[in-house]
C-alpha positions in Angstrom: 0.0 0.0 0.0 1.2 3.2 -0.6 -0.2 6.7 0.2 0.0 9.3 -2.5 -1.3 12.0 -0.7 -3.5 12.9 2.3 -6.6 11.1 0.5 -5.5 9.0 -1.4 -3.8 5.5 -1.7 -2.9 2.6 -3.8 -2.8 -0.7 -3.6 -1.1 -3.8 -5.4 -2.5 -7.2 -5.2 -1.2 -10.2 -6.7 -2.8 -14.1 -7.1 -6.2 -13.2 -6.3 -9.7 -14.5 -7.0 -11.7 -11.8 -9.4 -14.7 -12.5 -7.6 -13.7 -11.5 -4.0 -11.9 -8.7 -5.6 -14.7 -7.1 -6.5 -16.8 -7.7 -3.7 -13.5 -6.3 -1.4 -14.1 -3.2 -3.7 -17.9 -2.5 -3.2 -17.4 -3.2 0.9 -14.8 -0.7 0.9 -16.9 1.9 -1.1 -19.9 1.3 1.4 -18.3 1.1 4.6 -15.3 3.6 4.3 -16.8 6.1 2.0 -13.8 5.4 -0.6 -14.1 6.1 -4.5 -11.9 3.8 -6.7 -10.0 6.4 -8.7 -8.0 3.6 -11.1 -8.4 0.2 -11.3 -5.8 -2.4 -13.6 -6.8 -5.9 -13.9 -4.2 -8.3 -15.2 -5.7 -12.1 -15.2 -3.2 -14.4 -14.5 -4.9 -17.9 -14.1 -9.1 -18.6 -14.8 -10.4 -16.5 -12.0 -7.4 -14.9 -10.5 -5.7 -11.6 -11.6 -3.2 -9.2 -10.4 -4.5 -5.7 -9.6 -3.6 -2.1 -8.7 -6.3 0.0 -7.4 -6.1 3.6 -6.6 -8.8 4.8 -3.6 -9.7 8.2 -2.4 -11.6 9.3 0.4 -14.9 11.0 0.1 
């Protein structure tokens, strides 16, 4: 994880499953009032991808 600036951050995940990614995602946006500023999807395997998200507080 790394902070870019006082709101926002980025994050790098690697080997995981599409579908909990995007559920991570909308949890996040409902229960920390966080926007997803960039998202990159790489798939790696059936169902698994590499990702780098960028967040910022609302």
């Amino acid at each position: 994880m790394e902070a870019l600036n006082e709101t926002q951050v980025r994050v790098e995940l690697g080997g995981v499953n599409f579908d909990a990614l995007i559920s991570a995602i909308e949890k996040l946006a409902k229960t920390q009032q966080v926007s997803v500023l960039e998202l990159s999807i790489d798939a790696i395997a059936p169902s698994t991808v590499n990702a780098r998200i960028t967040f910022s507080r609302l």
